[in-house]
N, C-alpha and C positions, 0 to 999 in steps of 0.2 A: 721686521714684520712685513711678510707680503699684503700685498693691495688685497681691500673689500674683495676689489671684481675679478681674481684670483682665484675665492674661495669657491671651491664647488658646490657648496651651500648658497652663496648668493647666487651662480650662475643657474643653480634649478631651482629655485627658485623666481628669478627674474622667465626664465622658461615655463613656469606656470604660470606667470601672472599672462603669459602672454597666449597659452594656453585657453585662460579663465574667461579674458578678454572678446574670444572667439568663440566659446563656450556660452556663455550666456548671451549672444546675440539671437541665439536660436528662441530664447525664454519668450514669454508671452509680453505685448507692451503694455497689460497695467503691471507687469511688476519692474517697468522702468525704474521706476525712484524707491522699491522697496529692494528684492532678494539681489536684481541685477546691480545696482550701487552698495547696495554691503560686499558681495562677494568679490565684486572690483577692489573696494578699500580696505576688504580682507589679505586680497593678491598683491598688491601693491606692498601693504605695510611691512610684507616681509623684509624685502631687498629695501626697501626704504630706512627700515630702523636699524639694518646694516650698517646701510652706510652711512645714516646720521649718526651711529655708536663708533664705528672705526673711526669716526674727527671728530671726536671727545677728547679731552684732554688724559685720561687716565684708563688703564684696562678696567677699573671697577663702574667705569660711565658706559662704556662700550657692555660690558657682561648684564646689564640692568636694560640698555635696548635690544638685546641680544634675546634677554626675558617678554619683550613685548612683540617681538620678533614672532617668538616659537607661541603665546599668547592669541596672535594674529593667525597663526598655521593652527592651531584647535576650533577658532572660532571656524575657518573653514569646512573644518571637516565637517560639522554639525549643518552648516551652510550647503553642502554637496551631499550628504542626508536626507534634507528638508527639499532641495532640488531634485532628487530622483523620487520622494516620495512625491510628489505632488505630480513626476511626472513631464518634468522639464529638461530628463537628461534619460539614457538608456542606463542599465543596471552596467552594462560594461563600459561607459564611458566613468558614472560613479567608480566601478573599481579599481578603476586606474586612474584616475585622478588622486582619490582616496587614498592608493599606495605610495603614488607621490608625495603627497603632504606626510603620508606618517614617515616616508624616509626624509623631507625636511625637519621637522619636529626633533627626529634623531640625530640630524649633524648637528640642531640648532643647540642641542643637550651638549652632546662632544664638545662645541665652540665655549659655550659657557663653563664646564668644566676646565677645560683649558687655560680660561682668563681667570680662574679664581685662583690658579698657582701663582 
């Protein structure tokens, strides 16, 4: 089985969190400890619960964070949503963003599929 950091799914993902990171510095500072720390600990979780799943002991441990993974990539979406509506992002920076997460969401399915054979 090849490496987590391998996975093209982890590596755009870890490319958006890096993204998100640069993204919401832009945001206003009271929403320091509200929308800009969710949507960090949104970006993050992904490639996170990667690769705390890949060193599990079993593919059925790995495919359950794999679930909290793609869990993490929905809650985004609604997060870069609530960010453009209020105003904190352009409509084109949302839509491509947006596009990104739904193509993570879809390797994040593929992956778990795959682990349940």
């Amino acid at each position: 089985m090849q490496s987590v950091e391998d996975l093209d799914v982890f590596k755009l993902s870890h490319e958006l969190t890096l993204k998100i990171y640069k993204l919401v510095n832009k945001f206003p500072t009271d929403e320091r400890f509200g929308l800009v720390v969710q949507m960090q600990r949104s970006a993050y979780s992904i490639p996170m619960n990667l690769m705390e799943g890949s060193h599990r002991l079993s593919k059925k441990e790995y495919r359950q964070f794999v679930g909290i993974a793609r869990g993490s990539a929905g809650e985004m979406k609604y997060q870069l949503l609530l960010a453009k509506d209020l105003g904190y992002m352009t409509g084109r920076e949302y839509s491509e963003v947006r596009q990104d997460y739904e193509r993570v969401s879809q390797m994040l399915t593929k992956l778990a599929e795959s682990l349940a054979k």
